[in-house]
N, C-alpha and C positions, 0 to 999 in steps of 0.2 A: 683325568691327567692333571698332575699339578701346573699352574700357571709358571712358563717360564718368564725370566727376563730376556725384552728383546729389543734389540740395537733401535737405536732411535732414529728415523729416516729425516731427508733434510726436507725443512716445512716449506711448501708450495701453497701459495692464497690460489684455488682452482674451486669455477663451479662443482660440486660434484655431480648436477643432473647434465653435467658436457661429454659423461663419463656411461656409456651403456655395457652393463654386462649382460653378457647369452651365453645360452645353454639352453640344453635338450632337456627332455625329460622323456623317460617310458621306464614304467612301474606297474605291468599289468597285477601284480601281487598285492599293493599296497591296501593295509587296512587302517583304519582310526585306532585311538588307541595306544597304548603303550605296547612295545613288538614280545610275541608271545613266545619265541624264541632266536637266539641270534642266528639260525644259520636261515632267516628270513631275508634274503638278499633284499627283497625287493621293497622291502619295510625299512629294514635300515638304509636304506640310500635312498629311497621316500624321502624319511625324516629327517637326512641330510640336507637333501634340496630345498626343503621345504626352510629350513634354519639356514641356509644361504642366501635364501631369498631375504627372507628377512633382514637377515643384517645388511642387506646390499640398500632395501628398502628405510631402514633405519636411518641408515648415511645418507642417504636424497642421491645415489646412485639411479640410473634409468636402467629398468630389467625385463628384460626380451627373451622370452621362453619360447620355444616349441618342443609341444608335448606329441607324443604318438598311443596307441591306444592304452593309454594310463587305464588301472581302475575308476568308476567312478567315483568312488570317493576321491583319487586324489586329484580328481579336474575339477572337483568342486571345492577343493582345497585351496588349488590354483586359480579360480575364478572369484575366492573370496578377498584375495590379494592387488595392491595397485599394480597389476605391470603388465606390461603390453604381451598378451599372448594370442599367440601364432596357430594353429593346425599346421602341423608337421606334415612334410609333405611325401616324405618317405621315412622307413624305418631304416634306411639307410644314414649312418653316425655325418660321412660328409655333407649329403643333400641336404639334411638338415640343416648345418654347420653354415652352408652357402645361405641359406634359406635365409637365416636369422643376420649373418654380417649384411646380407645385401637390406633389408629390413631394416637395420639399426643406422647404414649409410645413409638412409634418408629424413629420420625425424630431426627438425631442427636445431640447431646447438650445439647436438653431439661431435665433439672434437675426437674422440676416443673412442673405442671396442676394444671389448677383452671379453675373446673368445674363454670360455672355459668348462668343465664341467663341472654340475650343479655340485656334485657334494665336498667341491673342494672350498668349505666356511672357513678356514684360516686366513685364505690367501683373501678374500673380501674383508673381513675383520682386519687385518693387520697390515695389510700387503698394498693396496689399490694405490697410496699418494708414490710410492716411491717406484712403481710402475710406469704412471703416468708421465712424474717428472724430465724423464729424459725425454717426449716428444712433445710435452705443451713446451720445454724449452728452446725445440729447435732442435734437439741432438741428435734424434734418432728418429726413423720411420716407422719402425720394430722393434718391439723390446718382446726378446724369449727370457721368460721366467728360470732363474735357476736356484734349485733349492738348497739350503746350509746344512754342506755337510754334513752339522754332525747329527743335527735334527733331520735328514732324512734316514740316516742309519738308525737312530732312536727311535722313532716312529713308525717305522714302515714294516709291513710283513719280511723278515729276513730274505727269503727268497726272490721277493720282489724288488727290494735294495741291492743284492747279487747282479739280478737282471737287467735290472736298470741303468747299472754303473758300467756291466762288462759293456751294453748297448749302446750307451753313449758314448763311451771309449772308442769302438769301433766304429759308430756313426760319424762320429767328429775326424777321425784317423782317416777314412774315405775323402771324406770333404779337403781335408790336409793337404791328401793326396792329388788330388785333383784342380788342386789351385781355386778353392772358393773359400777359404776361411783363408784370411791375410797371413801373416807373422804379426806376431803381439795380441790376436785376437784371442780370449780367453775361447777354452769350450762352449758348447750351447747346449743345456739342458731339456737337447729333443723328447726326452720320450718323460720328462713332465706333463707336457699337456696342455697348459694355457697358453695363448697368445695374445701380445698385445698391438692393436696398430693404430695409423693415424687415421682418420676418416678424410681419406686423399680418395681420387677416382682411382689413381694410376696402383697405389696401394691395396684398393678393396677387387681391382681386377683380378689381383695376381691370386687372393684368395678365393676365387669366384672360381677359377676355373677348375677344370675336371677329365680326371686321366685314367684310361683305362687299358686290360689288356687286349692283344689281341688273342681271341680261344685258339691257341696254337697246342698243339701234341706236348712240346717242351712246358707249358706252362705246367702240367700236370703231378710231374714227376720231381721228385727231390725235396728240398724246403720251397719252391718255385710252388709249390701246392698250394701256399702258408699264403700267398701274395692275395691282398685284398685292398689295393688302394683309398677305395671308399668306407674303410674303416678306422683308416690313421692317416694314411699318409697326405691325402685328398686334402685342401682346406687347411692344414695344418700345418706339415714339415713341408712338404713340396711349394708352396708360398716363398717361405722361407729360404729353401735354397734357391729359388729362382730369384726372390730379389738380392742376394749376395751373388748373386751371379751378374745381375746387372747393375752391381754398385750400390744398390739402395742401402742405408742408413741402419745396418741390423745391431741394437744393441744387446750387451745378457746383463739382469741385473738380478742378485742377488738378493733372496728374501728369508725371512722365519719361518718357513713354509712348516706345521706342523698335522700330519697325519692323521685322519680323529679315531680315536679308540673304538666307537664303535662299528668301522669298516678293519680297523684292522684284524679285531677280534672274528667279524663274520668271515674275512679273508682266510685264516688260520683252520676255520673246522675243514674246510675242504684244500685242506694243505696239496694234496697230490693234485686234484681239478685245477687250483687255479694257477698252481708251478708250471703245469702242463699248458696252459692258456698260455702265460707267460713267453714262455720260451718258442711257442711257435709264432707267435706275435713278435720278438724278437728278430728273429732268423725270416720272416718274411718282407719286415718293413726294411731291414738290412738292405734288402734283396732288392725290395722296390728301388730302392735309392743310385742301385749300379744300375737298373733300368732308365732309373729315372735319367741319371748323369748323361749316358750313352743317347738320349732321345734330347738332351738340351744341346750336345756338341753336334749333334745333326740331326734336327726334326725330320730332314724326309730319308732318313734311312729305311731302304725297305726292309730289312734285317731287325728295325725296332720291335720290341716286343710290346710295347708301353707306345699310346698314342694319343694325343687331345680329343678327346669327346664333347661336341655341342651344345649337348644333351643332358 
């Protein structure tokens, strides 16, 4: 892809080892090697992670992995590298997720986490100072990444841009509704992905915690099938909307976020699998979020379907 030009961020003097990024990793496919052909999921988003590490490592960024039963090639891949890695403690996306912020809350210095997944190398190369600015300054607790327009329409698998946008349209529309996103507050870029926070206790609790259903009849039937907390919502959005619910500092800031060609391409051969991934993933997390709502305006409803797990 040719190099764009991209908007200039305002300069911040900041440690960057104050700065940890995490991420998961599980690649049981991955080989050495250049990828012997694209529709190799687990090769090209391998060698994505692996070039995000790097440049994370490059920049004197602090990077916090846990991996789950990778091949071995690629833990010795991982093992050749400086950063702190973890044994993943489920192949569960949030358990992990928790795993690694509560991990990165403790090494010394780090003012910052940003949650992410590994094959997202743009937003490490280009992205990380103008992320961070608004909470070393003081302004935010939170900052949800959201991506430029028009480079996420240019970049992105078509169907997955569709999905994305109708999702956050009505993700944000709910919130509206319900009185947790103010007036004047721009949308938030939920179903990007990354997150950024303060290394506060009161901050890394809210991400910490973990919601589940209860196995009722109802959950079974409908898009209610689709609901999987601990795949998206866990760790991730539900943080989120629980600290704008209690005031905290949520900022959205705007970046070049640019899609890499070679996931878009591997994306595209299994056009009907991943549209279909897509949409139910959609329509589930949707779902979680009017569970979610209904369970923060009265935690002891016995009628909740959604509950706090310990565990």
């Amino acid at each position: 892809m040719e190099q764009r030009e991209q908007p200039q961020s305002e300069e911040i003097d900041f440690s960057p080892d104050s700065v940890a990024i995490t991420a998961t990793t599980l690649y049981r496919g991955w080989y050495e090697g250049d990828p012997r052909d694209v529709s190799d999921t687990d090769k090209i988003r391998g060698d994505l992670a692996l070039h995000t590490i790097d440049l994370a490592l490059a920049k004197g960024y602090r990077v916090v992995v846990a991996d789950g039963p990778s091949s071995q090639e690629f833990k010795e891949e991982l093992a050749r590298r400086n950063i702190l890695l973890v044994p993943r403690a489920s192949e569960e996306r949030s358990e992990a997720r928790r795993q690694l912020i509560e991990k990165s809350s403790s090494i010394p210095g780090v003012k910052v986490i940003i949650r992410t997944e590994p094959e997202k190398a743009s937003l490490v190369e280009s992205c990380i100072p103008q992320l961070v600015l608004p909470i070393l300054k003081g302004e935010a607790d939170i900052v949800v990444p959201k991506r430029n327009p028009s480079l996420f329409e240019q970049t992105y698998p078509n169907y997955m841009h569709s999905s994305e946008v109708q999702a956050n349209r009505r993700y944000n529309r709910i919130l509206r509704e319900f009185g947790f996103i103010p007036d004047g507050m721009t949308d938030l870029d939920f179903f990007f992905g990354p997150a950024v926070l303060k290394n506060d206790p009161q901050i890394i609790e809210l991400f910490l915690k973990k919601y589940k259903l209860h196995l009722k009849r109802e959950t079974t039937i409908g898009v209610r099938k689709y609901i999987s907390p601990d795949d998206f919502s866990n760790s991730q959005i539900f943080a989120v909307v629980e600290a704008m619910s209690k005031g905290v500092r949520v900022k959205s800031v705007e970046i070049p976020f640019v899609y890499p060609d070679a996931q878009r391409e591997n994306e595209m051969i299994d056009y009907q699998g991943f549209s279909e991934k897509r949409k139910k993933q959609k329509w589930g997390i949707l779902d979680e979020l009017v569970l979610f709502i209904r369970y923060l305006n009265n935690p002891n409803d016995p009628k909740n379907l959604l509950e706090q797990s310990e565990n």
